[in-house]
C-alpha positions in Angstrom: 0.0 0.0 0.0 1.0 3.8 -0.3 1.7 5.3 2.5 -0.2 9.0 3.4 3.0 10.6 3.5 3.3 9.3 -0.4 0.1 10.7 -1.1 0.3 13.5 0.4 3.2 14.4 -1.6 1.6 13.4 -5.1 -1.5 15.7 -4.2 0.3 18.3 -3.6 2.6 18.2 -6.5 -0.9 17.6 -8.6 -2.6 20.4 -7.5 0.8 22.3 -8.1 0.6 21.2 -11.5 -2.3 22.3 -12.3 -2.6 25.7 -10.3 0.3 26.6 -12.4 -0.9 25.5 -16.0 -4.2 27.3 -15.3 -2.1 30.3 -14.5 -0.3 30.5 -17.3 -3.7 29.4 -19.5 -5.0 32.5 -17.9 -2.1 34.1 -18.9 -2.6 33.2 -22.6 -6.2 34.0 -22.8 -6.1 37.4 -21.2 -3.1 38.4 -23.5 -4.9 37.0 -26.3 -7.3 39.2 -25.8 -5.1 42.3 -25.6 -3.4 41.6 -28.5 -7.2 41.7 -30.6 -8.1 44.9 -28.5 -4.8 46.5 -29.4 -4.6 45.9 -32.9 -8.4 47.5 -33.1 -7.8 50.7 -30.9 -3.8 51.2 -31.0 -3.0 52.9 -34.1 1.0 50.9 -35.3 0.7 48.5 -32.5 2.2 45.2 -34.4 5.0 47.8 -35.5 5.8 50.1 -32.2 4.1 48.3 -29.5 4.4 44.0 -30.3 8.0 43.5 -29.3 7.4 45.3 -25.7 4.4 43.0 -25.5 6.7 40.1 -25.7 8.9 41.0 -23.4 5.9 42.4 -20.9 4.3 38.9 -21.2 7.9 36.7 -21.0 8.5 38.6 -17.9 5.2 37.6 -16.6 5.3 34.1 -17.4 8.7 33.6 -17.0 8.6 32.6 -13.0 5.8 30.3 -13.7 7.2 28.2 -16.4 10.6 28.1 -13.8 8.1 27.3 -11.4 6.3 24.6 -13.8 9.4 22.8 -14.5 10.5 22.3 -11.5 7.2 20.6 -10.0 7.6 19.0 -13.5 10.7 17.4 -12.4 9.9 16.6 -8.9 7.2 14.2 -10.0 9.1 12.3 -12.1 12.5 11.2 -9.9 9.3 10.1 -7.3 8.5 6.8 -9.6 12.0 5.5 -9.1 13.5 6.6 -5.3 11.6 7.0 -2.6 11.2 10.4 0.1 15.3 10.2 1.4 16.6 9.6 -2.0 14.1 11.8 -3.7 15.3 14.7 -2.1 18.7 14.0 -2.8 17.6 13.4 -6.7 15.7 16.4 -7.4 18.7 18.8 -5.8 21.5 17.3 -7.8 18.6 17.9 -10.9 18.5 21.5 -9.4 21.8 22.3 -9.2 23.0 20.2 -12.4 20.6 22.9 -14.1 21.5 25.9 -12.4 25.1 25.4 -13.0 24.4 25.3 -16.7 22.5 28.2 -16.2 25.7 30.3 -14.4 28.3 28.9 -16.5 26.1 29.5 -20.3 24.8 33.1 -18.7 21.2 31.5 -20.1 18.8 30.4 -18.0 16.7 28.6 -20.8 19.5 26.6 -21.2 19.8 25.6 -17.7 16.5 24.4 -17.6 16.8 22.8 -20.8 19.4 20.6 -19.5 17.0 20.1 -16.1 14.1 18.8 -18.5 16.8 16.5 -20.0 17.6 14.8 -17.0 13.7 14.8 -16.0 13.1 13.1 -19.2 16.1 10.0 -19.4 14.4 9.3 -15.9 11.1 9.2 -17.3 12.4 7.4 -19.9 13.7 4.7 -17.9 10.4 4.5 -15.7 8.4 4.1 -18.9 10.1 1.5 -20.1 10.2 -0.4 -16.7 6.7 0.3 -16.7 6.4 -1.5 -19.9 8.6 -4.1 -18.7 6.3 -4.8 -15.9 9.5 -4.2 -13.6 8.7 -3.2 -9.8 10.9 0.1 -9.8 8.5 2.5 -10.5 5.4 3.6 -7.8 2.1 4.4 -9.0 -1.3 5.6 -7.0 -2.9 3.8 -9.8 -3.4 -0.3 -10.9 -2.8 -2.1 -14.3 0.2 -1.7 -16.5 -1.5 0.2 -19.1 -2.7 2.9 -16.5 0.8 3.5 -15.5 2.4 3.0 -19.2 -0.1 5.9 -19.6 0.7 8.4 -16.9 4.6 7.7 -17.7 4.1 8.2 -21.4 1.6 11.2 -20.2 3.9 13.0 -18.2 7.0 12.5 -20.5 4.8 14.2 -22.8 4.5 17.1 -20.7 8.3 17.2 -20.2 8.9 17.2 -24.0 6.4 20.4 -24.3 8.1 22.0 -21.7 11.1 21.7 -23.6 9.9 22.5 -26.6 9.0 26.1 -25.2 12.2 26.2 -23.4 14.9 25.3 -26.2 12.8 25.2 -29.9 11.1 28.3 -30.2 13.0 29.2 -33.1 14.4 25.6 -34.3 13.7 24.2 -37.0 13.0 21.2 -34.8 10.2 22.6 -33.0 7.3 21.2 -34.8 8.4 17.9 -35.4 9.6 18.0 -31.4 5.8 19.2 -30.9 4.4 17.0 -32.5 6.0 14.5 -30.5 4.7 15.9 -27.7 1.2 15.9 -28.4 1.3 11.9 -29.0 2.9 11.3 -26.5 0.1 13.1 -24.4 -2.4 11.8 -26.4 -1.1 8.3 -26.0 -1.2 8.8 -22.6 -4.2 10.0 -22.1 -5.9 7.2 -24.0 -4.2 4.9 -21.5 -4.9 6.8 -18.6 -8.6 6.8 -19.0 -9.6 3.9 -21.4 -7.0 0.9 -20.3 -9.9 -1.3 -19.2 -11.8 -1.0 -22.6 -8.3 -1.6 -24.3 -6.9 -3.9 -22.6 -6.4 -7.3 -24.3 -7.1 -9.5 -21.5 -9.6 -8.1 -18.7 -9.9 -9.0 -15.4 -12.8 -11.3 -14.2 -14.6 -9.3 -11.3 -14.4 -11.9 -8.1 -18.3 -11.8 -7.9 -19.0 -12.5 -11.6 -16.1 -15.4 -11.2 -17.9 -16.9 -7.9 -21.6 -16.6 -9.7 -20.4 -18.3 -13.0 -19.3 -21.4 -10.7 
């Protein structure tokens, strides 16, 4: 069983998670709709006014996608090590990145390199997942649940990177694109495993009444 300190944790990094994308969703939206009141009412705003817009909303958004990534990171490490070890994990991910950072004068490339590590863990839990291995800890049941929240949040860490590192590479779309499968993917799995699966558990009662 899972301990309550174990959930604890994972509820609080999920509600984390999603505080934070809803902020920056908010974000979007609201400067969305500045951007379609400007170019109405503010005569030579994509000429005179865009690029301070830019760097009025990167300002904005910048602490929470800092913020993002590092809850980001924290809940992948957690699969694989448990509390003690954790905590040792997600520093050296921490300061791995933020030495990058210093030494490259770039913080975009210090969490780039954070997301990397994030992701060959991931990597390795999805593919013990997979394997069926006992490594990595779930809240949920059934292989294809978890393949799905691996593959679902190595999905997230791929997008993350993609805004990080790609925004002007010619690898972003195809990066992207990878992204949104794997999301997709996990998704599918997440919330449709039992109609998927190829062999389905018996329910005891149904086992004892067919007896």
């Amino acid at each position: 069983m899972v301990d309550v300190a174990h959930r604890r944790w994972d509820f609080a990094l999920t509600v984390m998670t999603v505080v934070l994308l809803a902020s920056v969703g908010v974000q979007s939206f609201l400067g969305t709709l500045y951007v379609w009141w400007a170019q109405q009412n503010v005569p030579s705003w994509d000429a005179a006014g865009y690029s301070s817009y830019v760097a009025w909303m990167n300002t904005i958004a910048s602490p929470q996608i800092v913020a993002l990534v590092v809850v980001m990171g924290l809940c992948v490490p957690k699969r694989l090590f448990d509390r003690n070890k954790l905590v040792g994990v997600s520093l050296a991910m921490v300061v791995a990145g933020a030495a990058v950072a210093v030494a490259t004068g770039a913080l975009a490339t210090g969490l780039a390199v954070y997301l990397l590590l994030a992701g060959l863990i991931q990597v390795a839990v999805v593919a013990m997942t997979v394997a069926g291995a006992r490594g990595p800890s779930y809240l949920t049941e059934g292989r294809l649940t978890k393949t799905g929240s691996g593959l679902l949040h190595l999905g997230f860490i791929v997008f993350a990177f993609v805004v990080v590192s790609l925004q002007t590479s010619r690898f972003m779309l195809p990066v992207f694109a990878l992204s949104a499968v794997l999301m997709v993917a996990g998704t599918a799995l997440s919330f449709y495993a039992g109609k998927i699966a190829f062999r389905r558990q018996v329910p005891l009662a149904h086992a004892e009444s067919a007896e």
